[in-house]
N, CA, C and O of each residue as an XYZ file, in Angstrom:
544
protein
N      14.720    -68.363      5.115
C      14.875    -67.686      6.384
C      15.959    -66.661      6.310
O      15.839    -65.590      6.905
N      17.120    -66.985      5.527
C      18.199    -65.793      5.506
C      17.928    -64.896      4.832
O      18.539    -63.827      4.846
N      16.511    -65.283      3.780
C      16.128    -64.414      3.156
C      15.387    -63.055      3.815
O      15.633    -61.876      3.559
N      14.395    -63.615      4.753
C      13.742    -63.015      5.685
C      14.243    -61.621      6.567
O      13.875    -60.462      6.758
N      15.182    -62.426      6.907
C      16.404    -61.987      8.127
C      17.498    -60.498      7.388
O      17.962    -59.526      7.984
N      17.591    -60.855      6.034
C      18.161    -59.629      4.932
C      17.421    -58.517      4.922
O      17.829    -57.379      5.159
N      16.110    -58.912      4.592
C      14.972    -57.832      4.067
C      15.111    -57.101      5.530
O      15.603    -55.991      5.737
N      14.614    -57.909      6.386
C      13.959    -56.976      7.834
C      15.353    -56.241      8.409
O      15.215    -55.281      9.169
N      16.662    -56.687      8.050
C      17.640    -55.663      8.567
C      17.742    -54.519      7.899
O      18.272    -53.594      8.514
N      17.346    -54.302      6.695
C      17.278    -53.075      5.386
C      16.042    -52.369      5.763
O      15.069    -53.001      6.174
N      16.036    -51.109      5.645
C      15.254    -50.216      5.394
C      14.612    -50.222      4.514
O      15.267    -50.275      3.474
N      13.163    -50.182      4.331
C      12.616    -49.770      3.312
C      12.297    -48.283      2.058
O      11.684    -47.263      2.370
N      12.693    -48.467      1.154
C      13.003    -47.567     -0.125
C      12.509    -46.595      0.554
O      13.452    -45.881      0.893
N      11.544    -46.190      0.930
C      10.551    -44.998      0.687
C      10.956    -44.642      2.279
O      11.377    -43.499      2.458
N      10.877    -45.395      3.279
C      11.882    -44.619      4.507
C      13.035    -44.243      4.546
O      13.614    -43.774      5.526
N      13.669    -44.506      2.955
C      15.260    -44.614      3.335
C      15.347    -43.014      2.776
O      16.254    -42.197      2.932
N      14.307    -42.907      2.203
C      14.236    -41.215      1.270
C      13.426    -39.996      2.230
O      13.338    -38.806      1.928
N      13.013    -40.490      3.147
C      12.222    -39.817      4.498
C      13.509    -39.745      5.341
O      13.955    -38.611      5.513
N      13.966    -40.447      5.719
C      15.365    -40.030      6.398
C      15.977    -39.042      5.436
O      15.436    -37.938      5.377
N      16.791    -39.225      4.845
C      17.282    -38.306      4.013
C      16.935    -37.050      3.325
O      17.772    -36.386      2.714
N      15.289    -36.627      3.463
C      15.208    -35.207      3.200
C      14.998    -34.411      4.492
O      15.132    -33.191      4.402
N      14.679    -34.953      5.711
C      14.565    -34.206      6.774
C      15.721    -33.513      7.433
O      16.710    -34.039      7.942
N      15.396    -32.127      7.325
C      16.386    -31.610      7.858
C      16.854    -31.523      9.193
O      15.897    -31.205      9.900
N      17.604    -31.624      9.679
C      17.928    -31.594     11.250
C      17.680    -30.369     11.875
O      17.176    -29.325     11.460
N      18.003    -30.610     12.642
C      16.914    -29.532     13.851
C      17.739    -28.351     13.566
O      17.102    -27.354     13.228
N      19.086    -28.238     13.632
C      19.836    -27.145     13.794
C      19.852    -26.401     12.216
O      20.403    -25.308     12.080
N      19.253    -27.039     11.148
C      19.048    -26.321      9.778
C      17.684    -25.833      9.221
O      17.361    -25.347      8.137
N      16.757    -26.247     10.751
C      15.846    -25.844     10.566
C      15.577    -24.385     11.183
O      14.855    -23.620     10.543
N      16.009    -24.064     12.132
C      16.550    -23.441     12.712
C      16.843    -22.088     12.424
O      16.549    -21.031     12.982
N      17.892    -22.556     10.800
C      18.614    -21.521     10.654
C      17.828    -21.006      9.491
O      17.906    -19.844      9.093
N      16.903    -22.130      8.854
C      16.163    -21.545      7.517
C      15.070    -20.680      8.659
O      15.344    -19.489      8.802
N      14.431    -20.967      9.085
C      13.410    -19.814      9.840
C      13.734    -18.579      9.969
O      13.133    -17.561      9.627
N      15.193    -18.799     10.730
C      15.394    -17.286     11.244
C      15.752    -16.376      9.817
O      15.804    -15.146      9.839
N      15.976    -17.152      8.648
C      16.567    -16.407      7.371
C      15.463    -15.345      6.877
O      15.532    -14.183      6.477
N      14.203    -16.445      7.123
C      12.865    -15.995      6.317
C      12.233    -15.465      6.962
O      11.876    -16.272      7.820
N      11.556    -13.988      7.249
C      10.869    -13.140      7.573
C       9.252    -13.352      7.242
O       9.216    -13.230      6.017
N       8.061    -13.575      7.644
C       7.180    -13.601      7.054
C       6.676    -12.312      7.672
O       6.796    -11.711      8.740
N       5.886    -12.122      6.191
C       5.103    -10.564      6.115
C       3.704    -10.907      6.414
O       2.989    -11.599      5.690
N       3.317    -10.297      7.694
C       1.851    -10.686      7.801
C       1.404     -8.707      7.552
O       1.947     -7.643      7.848
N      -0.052     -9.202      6.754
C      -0.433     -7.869      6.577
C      -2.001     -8.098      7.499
O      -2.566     -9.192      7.481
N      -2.484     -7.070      8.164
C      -3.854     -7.179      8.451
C      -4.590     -6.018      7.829
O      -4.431     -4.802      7.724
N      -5.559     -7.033      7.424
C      -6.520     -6.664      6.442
C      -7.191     -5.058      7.108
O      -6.894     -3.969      6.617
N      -8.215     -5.258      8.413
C      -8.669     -4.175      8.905
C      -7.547     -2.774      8.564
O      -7.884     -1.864      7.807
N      -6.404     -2.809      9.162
C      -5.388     -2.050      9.041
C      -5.118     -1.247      8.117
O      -4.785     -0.066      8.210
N      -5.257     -1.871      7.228
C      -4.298     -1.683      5.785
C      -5.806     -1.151      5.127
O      -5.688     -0.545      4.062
N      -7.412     -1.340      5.729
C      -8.415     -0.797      5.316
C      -8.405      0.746      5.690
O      -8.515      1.699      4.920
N      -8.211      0.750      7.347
C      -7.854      2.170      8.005
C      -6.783      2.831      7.491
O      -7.025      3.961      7.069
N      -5.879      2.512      7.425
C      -4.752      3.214      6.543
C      -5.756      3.855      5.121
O      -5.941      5.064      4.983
N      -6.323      2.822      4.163
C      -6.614      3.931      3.025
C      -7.790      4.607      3.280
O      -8.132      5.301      2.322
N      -8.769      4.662      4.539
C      -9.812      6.114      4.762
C      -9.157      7.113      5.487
O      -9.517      8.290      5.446
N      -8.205      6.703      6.155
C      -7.766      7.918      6.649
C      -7.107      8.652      5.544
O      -7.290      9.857      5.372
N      -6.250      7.839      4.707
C      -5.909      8.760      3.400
C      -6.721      9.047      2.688
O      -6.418     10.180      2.313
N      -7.701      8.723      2.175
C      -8.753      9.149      2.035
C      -9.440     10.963      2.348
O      -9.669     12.058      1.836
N      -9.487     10.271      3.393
C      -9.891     11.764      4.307
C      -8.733     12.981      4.220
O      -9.141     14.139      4.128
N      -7.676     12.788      4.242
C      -6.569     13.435      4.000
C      -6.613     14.567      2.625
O      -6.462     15.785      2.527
N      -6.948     13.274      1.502
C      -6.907     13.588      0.825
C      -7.874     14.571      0.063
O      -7.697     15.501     -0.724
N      -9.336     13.768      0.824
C     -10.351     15.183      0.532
C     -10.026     16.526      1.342
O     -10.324     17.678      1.024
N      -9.557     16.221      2.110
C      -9.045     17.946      2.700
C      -8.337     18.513      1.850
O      -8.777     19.501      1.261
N      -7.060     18.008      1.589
C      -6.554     18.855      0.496
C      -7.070     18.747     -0.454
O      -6.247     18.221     -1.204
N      -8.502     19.004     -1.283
C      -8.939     18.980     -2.341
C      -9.717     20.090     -1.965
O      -9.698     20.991     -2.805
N     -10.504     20.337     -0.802
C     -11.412     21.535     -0.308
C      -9.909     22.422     -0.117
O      -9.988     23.462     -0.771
N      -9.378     22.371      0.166
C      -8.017     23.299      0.527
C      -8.048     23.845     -1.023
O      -8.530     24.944     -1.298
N      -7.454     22.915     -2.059
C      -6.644     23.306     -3.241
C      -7.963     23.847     -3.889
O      -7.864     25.071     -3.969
N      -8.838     23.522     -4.249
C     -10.570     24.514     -4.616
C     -10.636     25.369     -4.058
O     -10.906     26.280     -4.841
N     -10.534     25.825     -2.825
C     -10.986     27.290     -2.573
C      -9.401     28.285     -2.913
O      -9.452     29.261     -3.661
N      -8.123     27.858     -2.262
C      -7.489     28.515     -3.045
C      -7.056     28.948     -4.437
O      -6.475     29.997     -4.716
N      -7.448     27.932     -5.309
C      -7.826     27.938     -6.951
C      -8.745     29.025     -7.178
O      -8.530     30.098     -7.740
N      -9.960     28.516     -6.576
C     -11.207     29.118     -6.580
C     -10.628     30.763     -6.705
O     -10.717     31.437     -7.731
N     -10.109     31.154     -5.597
C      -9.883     32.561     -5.051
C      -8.922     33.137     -5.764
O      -8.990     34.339     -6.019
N      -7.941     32.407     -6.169
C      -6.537     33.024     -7.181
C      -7.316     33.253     -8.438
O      -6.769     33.953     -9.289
N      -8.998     32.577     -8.793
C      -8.919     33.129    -10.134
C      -8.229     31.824    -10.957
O      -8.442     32.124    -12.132
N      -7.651     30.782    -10.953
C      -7.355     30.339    -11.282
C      -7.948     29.302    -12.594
O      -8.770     28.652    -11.948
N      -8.050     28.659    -14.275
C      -8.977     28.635    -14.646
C      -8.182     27.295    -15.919
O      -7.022     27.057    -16.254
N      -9.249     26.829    -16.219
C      -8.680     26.040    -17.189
C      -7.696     24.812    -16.618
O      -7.786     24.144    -15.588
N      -6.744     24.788    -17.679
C      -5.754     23.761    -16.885
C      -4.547     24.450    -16.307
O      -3.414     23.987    -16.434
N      -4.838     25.644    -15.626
C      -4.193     26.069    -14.776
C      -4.603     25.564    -13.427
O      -3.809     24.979    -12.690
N      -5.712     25.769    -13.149
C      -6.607     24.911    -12.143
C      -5.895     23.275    -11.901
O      -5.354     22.782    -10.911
N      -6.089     22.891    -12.858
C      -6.183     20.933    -12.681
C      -4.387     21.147    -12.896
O      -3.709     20.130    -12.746
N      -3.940     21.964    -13.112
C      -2.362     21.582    -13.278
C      -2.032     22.110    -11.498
O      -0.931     21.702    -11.127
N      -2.602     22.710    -10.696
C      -2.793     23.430     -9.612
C      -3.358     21.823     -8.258
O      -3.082     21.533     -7.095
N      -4.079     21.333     -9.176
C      -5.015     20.108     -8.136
C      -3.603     19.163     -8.858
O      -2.991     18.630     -7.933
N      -3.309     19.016     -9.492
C      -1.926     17.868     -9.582
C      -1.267     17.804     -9.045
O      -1.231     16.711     -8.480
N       0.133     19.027     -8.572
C       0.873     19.756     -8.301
C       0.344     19.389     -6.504
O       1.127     18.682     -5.870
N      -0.727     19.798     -5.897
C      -0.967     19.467     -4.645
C      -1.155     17.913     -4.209
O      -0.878     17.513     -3.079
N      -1.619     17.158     -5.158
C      -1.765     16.031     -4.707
C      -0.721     15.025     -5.191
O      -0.730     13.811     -4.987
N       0.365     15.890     -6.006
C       1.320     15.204     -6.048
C       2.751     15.157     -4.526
O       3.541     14.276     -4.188
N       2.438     16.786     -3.908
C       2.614     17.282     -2.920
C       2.628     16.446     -1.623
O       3.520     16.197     -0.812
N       1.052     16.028     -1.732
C       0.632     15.257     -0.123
C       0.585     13.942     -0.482
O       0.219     13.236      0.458
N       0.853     13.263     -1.634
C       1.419     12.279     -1.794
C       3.042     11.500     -1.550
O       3.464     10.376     -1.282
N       3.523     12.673     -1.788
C       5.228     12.690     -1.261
C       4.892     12.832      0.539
O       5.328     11.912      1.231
N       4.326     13.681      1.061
C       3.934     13.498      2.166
C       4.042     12.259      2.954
O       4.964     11.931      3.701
N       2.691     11.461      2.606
C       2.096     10.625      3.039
C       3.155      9.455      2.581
O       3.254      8.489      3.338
N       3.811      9.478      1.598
C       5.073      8.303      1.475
C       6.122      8.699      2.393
O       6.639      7.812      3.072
N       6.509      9.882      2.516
C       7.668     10.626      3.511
C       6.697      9.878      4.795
O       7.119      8.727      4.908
N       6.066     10.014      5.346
C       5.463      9.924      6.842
C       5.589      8.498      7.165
O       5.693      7.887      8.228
N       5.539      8.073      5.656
C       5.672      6.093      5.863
C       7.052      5.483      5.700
O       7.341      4.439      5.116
N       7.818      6.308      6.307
C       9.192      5.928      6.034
C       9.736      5.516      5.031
O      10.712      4.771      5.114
N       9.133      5.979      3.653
C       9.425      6.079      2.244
C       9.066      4.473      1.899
O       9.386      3.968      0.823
N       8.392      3.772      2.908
C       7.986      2.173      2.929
C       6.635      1.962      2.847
O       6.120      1.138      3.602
N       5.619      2.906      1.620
C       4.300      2.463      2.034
C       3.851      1.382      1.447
O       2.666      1.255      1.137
N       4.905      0.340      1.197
C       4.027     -1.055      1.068
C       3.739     -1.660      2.436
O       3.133     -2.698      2.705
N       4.346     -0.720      3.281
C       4.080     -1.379      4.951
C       2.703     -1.161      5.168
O       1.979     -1.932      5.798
N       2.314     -0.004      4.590
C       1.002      0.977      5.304
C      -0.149      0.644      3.859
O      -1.319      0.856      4.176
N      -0.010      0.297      2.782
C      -0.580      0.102      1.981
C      -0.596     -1.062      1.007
O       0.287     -1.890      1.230
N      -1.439     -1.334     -0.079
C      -1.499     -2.308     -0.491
C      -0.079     -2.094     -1.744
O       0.870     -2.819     -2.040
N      -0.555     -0.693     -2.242
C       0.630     -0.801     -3.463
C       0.989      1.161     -3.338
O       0.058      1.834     -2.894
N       1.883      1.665     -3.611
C       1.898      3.158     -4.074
C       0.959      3.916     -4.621
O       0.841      5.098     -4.299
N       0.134      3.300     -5.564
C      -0.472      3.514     -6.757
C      -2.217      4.003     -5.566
O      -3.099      4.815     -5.844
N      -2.135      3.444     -4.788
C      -3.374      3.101     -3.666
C      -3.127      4.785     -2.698
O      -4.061      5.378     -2.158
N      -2.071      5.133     -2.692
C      -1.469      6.271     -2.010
C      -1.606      7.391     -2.822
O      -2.359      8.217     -2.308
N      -1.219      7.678     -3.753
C      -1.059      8.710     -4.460
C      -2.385      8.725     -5.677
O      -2.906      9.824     -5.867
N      -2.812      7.760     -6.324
C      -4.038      7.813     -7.317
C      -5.361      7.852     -6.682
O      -6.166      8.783     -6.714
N      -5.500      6.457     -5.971
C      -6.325      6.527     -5.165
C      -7.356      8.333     -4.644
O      -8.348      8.999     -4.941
N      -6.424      8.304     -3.919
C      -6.294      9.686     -2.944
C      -6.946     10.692     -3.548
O      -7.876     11.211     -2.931
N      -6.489     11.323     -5.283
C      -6.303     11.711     -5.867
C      -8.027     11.989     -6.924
O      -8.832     12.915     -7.019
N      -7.871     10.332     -7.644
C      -9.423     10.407     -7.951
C     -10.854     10.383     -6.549
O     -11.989     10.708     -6.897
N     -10.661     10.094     -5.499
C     -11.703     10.318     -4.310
C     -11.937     12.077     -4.551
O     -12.983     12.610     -4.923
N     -10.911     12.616     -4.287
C     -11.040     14.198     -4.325
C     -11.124     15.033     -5.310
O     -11.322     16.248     -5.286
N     -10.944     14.244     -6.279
C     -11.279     15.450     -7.543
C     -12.492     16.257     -7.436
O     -12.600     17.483     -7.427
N     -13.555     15.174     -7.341
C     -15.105     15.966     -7.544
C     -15.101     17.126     -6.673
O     -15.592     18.093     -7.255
N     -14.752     17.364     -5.571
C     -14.827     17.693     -4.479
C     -13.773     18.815     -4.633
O     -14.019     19.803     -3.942
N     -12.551     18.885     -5.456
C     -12.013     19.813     -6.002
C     -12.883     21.040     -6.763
O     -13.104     22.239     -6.596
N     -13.295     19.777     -7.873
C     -14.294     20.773     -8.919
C     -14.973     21.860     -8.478
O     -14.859     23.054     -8.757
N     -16.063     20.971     -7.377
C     -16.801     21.923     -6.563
C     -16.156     22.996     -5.516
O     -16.851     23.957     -5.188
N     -15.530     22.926     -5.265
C     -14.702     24.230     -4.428
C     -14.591     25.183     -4.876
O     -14.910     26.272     -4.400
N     -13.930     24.861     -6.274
C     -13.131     25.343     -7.328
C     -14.178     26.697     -8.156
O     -14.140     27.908     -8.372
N     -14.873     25.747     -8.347
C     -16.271     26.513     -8.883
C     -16.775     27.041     -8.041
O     -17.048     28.076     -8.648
N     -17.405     27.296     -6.416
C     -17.747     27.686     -5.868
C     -17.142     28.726     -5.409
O     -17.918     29.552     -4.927
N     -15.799     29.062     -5.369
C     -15.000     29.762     -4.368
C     -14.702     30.951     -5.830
O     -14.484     32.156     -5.707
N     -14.774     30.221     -7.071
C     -14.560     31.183     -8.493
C     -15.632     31.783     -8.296
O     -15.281     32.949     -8.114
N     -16.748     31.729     -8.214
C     -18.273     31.928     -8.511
C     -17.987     33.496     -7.583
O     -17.759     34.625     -8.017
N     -18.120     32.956     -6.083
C     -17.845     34.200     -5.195
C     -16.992     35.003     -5.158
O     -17.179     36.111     -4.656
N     -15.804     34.613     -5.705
C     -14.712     35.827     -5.891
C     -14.675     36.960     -6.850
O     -14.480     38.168     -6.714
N     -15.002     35.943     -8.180
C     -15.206     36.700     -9.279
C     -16.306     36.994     -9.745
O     -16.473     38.089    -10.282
N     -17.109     36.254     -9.661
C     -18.375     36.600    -10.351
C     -19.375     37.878     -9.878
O     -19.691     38.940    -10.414
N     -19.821     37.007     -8.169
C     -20.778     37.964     -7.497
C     -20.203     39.527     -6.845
O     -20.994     40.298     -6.300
């Protein structure tokens, strides 16, 4: 019986280690407010890259017809389509408060991205706007 009476006044092992990792209210508290969680939404962060997107094919019809029209040829041209989309890439990071992991998934999504969408669309300007200036 005194045996009995020992055990049931003691805690058991595995509650005695449940007490002891729980943190109290006031340290819970303080770890929350430490930690910031980053929620990203998906839709968002989709709209963010067509509108750059779109951005970006403009300045590609932009940088083709002025290429186009300067005559411009070779890798004077594509050093010309770099040079601009390296341009509205500083842009579009400047506009994002130099923070576009807020607005995007990575940098690389901002400036490359952007970049290969509009090339083709360069080409063709490029060639088209050469064709009429110089050629015909």
């Amino acid at each position: 019986a005194a045996r009995a009476s020992a055990h049931s006044t003691e805690a058991h092992p595995l509650e005695r280690r449940r007490q002891h990792t729980r943190p109290r209210r006031e340290q819970m508290s303080a770890q929350s407010a430490s930690k910031k969680l980053i929620v990203i939404d998906p839709e968002k962060v989709a709209n963010n890259a067509k509108v750059n997107g779109v951005v970006f094919q403009f300045l590609a019809i932009v940088a083709g017809i002025v290429c186009g029209c300067l005559g411009l040829t070779d890798l004077k041209g594509l050093a010309a389509f770099v040079a601009a989309n390296l341009a509205i890439g500083g842009a579009v990071v400047a506009k994002c408060g130099f923070k576009p992991s807020k607005y995007f998934i990575g940098i690389d999504k901002v400036i490359v991205d952007g970049a290969s969408l509009g090339f083709g669309t360069f080409v063709l300007f490029w060639t088209l706007f050469y064709n009429i200036c110089h050629l015909f």
